[in-house]
MARBANU-125778 format. One line per 3 residues: number of its first residue (from 1); their letters; for each residue z, y, x of N, C-alpha, C. Coordinates in nm, 4 decimals. Layout:
N
NUM = a = Z:Y:X:Z:Y:X:Z:Y:X | ...
This chain:
165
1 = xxx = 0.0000:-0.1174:0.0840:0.0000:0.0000:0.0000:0.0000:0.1241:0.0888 | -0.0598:0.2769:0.0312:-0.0497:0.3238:0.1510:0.0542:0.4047:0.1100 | 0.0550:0.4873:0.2343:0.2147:0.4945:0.2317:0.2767:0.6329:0.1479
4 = xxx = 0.1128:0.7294:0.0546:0.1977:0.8160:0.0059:0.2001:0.7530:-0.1485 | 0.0988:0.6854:-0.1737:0.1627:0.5466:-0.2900:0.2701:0.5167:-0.3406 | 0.3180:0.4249:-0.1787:0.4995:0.4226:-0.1691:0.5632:0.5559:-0.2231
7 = xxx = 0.5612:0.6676:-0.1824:0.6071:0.7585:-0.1911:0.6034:0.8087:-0.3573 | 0.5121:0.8231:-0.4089:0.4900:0.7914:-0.5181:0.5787:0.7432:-0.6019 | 0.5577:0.5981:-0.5945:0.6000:0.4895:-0.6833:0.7540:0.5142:-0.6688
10 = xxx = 0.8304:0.5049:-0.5402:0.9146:0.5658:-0.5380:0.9897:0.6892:-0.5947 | 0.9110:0.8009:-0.5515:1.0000:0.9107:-0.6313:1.0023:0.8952:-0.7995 | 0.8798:0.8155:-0.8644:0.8926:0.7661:-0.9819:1.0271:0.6837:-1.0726
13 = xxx = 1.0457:0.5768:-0.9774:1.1840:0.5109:-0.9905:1.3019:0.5901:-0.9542 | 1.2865:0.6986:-0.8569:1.4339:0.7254:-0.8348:1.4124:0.8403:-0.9663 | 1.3029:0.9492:-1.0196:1.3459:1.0089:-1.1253:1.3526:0.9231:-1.2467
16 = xxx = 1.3369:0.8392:-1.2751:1.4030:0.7371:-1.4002:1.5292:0.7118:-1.3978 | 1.5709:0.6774:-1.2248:1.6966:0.6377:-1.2224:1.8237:0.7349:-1.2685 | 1.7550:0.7957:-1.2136:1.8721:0.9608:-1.2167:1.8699:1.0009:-1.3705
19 = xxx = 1.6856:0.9774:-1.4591:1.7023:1.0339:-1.5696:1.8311:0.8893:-1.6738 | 1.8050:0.7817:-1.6543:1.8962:0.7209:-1.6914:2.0723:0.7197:-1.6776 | 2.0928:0.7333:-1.5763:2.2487:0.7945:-1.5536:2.2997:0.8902:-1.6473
22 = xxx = 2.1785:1.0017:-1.6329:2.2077:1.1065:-1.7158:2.2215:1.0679:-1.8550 | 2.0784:0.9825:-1.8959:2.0982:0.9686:-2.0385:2.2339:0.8942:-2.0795 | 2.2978:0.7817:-1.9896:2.4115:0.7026:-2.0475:2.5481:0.7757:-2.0175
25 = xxx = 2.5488:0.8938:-1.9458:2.6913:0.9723:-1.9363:2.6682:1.0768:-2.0427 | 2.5416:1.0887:-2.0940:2.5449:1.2066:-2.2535:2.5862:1.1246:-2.3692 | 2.4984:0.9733:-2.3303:2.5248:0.8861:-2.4536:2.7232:0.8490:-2.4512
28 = xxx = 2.7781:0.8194:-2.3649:2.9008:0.8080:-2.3576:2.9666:0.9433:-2.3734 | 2.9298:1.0472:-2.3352:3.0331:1.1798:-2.3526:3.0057:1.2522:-2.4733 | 2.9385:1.1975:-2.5708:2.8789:1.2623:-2.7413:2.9698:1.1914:-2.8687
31 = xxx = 3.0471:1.0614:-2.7863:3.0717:1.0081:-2.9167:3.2033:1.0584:-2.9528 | 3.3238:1.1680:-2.8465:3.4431:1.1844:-2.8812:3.3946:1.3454:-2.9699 | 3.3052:1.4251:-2.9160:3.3006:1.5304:-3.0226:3.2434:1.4550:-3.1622
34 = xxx = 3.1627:1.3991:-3.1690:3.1040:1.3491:-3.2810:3.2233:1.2968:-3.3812 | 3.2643:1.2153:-3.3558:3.4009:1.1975:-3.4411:3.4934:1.3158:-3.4852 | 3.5175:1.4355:-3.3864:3.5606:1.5210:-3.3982:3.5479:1.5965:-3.5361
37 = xxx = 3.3479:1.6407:-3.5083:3.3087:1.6464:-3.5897:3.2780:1.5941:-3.7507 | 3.2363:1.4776:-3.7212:3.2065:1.4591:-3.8653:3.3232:1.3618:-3.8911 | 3.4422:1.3087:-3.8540:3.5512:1.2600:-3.8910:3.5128:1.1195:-3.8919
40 = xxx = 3.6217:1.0354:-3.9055:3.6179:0.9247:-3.9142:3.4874:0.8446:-4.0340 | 3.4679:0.8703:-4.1128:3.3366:0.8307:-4.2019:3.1998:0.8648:-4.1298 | 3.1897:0.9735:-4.0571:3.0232:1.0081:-3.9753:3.0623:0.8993:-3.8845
43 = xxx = 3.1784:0.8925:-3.7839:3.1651:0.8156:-3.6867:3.1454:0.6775:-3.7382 | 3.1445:0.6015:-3.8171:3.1645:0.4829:-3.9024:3.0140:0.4595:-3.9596 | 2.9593:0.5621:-3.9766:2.8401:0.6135:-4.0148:2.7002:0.5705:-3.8991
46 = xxx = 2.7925:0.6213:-3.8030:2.6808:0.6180:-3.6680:2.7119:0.4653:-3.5755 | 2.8273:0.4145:-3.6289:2.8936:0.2678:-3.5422:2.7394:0.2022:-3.6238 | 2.7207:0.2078:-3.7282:2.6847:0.1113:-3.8304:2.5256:0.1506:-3.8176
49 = xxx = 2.4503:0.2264:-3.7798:2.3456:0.2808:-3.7969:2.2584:0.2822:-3.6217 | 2.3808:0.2701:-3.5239:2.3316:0.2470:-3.3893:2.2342:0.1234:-3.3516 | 2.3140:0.0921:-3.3622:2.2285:-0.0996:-3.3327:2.0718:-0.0708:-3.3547
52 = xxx = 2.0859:-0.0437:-3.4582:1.9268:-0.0732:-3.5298:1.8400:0.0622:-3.4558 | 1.9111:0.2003:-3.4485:1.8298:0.3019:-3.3424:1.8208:0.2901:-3.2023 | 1.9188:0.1734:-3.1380:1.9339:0.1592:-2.9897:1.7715:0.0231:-2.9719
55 = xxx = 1.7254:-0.0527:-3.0897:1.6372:-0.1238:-3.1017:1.5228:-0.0738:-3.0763 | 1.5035:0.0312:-3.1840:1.3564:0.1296:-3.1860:1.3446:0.1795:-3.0698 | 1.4953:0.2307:-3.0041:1.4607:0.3426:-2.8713:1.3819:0.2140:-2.7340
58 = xxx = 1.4231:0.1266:-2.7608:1.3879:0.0393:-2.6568:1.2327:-0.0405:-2.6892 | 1.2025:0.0164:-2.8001:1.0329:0.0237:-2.8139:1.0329:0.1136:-2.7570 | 1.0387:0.2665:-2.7799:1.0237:0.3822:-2.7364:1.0155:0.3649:-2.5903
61 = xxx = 1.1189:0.3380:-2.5003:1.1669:0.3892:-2.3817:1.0846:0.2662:-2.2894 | 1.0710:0.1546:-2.3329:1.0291:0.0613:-2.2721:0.9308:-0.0285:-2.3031 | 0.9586:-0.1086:-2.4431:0.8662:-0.2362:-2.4446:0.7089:-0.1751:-2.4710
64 = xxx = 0.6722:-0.0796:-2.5677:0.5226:0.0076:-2.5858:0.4579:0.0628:-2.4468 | 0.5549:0.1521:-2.4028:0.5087:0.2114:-2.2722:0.4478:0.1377:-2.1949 | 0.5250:0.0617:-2.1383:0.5197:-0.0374:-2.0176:0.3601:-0.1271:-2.0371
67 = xxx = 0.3633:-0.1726:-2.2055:0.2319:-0.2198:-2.2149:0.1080:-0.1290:-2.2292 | 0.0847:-0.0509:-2.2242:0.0387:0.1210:-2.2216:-0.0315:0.1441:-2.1150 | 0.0986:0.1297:-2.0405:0.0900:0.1800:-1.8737:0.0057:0.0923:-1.8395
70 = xxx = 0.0457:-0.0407:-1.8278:-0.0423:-0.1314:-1.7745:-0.1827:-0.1179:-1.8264 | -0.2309:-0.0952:-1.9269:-0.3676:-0.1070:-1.9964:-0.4181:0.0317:-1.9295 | -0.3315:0.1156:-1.9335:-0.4228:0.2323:-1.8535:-0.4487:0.2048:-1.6904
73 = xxx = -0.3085:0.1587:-1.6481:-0.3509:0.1486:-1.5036:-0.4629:0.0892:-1.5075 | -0.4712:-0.0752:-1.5350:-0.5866:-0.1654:-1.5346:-0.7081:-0.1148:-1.5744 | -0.7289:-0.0087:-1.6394:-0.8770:0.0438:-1.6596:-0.8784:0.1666:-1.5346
76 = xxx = -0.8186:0.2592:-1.5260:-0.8087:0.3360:-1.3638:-0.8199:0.2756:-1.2578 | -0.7662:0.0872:-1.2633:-0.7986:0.0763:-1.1308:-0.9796:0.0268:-1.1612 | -1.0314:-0.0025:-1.2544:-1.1506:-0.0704:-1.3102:-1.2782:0.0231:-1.3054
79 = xxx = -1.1670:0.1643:-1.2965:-1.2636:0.2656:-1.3220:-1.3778:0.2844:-1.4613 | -1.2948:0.2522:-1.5473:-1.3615:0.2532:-1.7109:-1.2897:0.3713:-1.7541 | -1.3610:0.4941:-1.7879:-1.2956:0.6037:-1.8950:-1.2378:0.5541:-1.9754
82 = xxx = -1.1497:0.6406:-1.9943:-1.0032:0.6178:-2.1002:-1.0607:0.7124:-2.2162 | -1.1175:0.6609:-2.3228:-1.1877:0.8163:-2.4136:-1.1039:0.7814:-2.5314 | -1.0869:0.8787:-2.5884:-1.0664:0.8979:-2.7525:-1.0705:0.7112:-2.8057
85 = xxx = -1.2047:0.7224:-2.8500:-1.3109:0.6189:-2.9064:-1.2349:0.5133:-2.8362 | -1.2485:0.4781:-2.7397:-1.2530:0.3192:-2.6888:-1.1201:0.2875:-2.6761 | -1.0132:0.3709:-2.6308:-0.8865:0.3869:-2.5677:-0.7597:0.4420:-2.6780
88 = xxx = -0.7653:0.5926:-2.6772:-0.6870:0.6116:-2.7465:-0.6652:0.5680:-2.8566 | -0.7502:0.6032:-2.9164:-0.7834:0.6265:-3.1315:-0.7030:0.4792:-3.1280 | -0.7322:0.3518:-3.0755:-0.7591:0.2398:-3.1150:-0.6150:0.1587:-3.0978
91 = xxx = -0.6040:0.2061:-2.9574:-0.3935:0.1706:-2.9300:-0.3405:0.2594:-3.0158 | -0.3583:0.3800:-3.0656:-0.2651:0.4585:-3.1595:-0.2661:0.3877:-3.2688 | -0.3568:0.3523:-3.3419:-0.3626:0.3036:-3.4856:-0.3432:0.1332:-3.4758
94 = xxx = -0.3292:0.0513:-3.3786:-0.2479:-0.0771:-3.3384:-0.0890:-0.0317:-3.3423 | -0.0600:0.0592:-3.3080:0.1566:0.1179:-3.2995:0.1127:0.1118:-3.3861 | 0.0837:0.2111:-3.4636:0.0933:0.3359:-3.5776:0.0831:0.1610:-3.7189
97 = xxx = 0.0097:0.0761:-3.7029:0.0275:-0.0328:-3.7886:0.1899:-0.1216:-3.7466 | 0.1773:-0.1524:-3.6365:0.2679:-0.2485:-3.6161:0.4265:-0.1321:-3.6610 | 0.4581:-0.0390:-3.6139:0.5526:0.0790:-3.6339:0.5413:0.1140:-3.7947
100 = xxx = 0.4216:0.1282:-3.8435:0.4583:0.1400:-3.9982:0.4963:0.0183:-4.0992 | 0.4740:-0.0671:-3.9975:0.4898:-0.2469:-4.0538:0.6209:-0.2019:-4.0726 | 0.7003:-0.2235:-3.9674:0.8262:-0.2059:-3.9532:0.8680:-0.0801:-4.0287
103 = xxx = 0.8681:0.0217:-4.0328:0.9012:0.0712:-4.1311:0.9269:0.0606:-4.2721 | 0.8201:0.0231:-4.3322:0.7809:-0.0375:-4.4648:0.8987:-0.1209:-4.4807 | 0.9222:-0.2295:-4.3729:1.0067:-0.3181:-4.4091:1.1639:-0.3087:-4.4250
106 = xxx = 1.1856:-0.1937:-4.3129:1.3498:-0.1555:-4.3056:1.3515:-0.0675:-4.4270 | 1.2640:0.0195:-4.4443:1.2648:0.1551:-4.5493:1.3213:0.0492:-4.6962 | 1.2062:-0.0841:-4.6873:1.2272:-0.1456:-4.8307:1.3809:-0.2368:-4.8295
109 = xxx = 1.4141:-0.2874:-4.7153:1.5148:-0.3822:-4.7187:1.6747:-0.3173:-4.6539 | 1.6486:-0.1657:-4.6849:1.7349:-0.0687:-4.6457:1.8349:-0.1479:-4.7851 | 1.8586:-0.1507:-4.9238:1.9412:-0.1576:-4.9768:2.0153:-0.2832:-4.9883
112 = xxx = 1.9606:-0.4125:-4.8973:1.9932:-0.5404:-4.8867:2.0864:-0.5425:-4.7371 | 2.0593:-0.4650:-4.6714:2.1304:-0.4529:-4.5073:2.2420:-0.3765:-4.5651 | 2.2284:-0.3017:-4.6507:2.3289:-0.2527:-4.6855:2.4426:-0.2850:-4.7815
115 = xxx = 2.3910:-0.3819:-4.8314:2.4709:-0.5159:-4.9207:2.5400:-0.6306:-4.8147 | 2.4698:-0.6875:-4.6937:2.4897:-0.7622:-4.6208:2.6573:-0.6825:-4.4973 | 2.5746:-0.5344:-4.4885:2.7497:-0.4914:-4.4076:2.8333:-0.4587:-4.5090
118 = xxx = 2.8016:-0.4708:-4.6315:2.9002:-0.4446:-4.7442:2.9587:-0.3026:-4.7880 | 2.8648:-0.2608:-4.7845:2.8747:-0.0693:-4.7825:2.6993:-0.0439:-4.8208 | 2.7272:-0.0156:-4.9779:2.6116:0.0075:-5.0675:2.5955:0.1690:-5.0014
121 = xxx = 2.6740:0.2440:-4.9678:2.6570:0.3857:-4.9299:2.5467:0.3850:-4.8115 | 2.5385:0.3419:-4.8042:2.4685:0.3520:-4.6327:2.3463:0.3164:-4.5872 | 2.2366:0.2875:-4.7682:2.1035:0.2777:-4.8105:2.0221:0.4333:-4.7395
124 = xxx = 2.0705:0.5004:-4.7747:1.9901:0.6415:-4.6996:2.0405:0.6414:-4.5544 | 2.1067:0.6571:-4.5082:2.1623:0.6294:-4.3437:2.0401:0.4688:-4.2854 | 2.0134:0.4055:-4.3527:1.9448:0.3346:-4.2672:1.7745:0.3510:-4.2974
127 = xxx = 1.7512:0.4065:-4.4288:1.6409:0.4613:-4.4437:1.5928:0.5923:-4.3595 | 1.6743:0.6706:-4.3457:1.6550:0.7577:-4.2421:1.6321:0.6900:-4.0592 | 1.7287:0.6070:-4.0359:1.6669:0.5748:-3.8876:1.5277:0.4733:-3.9161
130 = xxx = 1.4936:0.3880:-4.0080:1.3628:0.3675:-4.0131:1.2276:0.4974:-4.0432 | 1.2701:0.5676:-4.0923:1.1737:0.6888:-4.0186:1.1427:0.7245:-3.8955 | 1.2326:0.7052:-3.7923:1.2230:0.7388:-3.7130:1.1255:0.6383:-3.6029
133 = xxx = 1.1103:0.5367:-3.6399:0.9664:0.4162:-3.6455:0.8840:0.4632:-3.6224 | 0.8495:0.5964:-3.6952:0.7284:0.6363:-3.7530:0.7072:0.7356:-3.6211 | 0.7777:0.8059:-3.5158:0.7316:0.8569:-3.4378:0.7223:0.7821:-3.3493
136 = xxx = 0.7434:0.6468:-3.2910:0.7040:0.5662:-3.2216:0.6155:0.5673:-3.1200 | 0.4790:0.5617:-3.2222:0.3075:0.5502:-3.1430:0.3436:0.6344:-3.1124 | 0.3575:0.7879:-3.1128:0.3485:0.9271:-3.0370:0.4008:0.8986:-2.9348
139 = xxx = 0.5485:0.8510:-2.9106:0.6225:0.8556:-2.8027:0.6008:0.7788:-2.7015 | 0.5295:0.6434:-2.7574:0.4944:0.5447:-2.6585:0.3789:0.5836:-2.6048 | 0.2689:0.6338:-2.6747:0.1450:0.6730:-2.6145:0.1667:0.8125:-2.5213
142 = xxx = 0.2370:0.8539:-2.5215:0.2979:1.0181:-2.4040:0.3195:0.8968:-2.3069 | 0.4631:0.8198:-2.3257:0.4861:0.8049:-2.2014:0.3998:0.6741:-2.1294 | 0.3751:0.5592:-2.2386:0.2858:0.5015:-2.1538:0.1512:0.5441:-2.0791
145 = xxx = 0.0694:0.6302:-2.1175:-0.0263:0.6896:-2.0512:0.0009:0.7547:-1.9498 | 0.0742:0.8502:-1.9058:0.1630:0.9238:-1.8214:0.2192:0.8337:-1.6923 | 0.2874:0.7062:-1.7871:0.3469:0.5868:-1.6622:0.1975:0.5111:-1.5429
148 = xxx = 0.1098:0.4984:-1.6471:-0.0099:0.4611:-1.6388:-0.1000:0.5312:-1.5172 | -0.0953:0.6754:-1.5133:-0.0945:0.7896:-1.4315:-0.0554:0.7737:-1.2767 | 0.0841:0.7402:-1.3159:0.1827:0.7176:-1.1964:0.2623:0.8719:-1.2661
151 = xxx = 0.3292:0.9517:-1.3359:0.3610:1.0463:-1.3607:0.4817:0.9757:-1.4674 | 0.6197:0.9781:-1.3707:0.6861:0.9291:-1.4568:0.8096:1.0584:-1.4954 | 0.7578:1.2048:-1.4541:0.8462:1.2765:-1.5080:0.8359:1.2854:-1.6566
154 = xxx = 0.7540:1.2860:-1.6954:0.7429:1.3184:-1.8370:0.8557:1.2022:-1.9261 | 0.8197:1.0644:-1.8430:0.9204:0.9837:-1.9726:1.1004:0.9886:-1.9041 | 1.0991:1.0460:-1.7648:1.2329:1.1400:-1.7294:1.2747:1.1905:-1.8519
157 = xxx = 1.2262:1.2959:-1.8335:1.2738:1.4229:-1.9081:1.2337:1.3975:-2.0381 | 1.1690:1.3300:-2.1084:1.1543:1.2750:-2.2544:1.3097:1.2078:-2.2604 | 1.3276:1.1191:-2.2130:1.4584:0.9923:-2.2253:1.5337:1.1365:-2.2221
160 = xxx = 1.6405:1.2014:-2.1858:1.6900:1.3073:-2.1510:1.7327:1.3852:-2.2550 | 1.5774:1.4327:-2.2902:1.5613:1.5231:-2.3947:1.6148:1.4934:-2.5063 | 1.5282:1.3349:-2.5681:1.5967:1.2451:-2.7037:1.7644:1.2522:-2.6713
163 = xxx = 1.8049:1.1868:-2.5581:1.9317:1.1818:-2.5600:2.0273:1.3409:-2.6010 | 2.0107:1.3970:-2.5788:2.0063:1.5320:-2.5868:2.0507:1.5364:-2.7380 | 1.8849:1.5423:-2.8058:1.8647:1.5646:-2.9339:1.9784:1.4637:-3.0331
């Protein structure tokens, strides 16, 4: 490999690394105001509603991208344009199905998950994080293309940002 490659690939991993630290000392230092805030029922709220958003984020952050990346690298190293038509349009609307699949399904079986933890209240709390499904393709197609690149600030400071938000 040559050696500003290395260099590269490297500073890539160490800004993930660093952006990850960051994200898990925000994710650990949010949950004592949060309780603060919305009292014992929000926090009870968000115990119960995590699981299933820590799932999606790991489409988000990882399993989409990564296959992304690879499909872009493999045509950059192939030297085949990445266009609209052949490339984009076609992986967007593959998420954008498989992500609205899933949606459809949590959105509909939101009031049965919510029978199963035994708290009928909590039909809109899980209908709301299955929306969030729905930005998926966007997020995976930023950062897998980007990873694809070799440009891994963007899904840095994306991971970061969400955590943040």
């Amino acid at each position: 490999m040559k050696k500003e490659k290395v260099a590269t690939v490297v500073h890539g991993a160490l800004l993930l690394t660093i952006a990850g630290f960051i994200s898990k000392i925000l994710s650990a230092s949010y949950r004592i105001p949060l309780q603060n805030l919305t009292g014992d029922l929000g926090f009870y709220i968000y115990q119960q509603v995590y699981p299933l958003l820590g799932a999606i984020m790991i489409l988000t952050l990882y399993g989409f991208p990564v296959a992304i990346s690879t499909l872009t690298a493999e045509r950059r190293r192939d030297k085949v344009a990445l266009t609209f038509k052949t490339f984009y349009f076609p992986l967007f609307v593959i998420l954008f199905i498989i992500n609205g699949t899933m949606f459809a399904l949590l959105f509909g079986l939101a009031p049965k998950l919510s029978i199963w933890i035994a708290d009928t209240n909590m039909v809109f709390a899980f209908r709301l994080a299955a929306a969030s499904l729905l930005f998926v393709p966007f997020l995976a197609m930023l950062r897998g293309v980007s990873q694809g690149y070799e440009n891994m600030e963007l899904t840095a400071y994306s991971q970061d940002i969400k955590q943040l938000v």
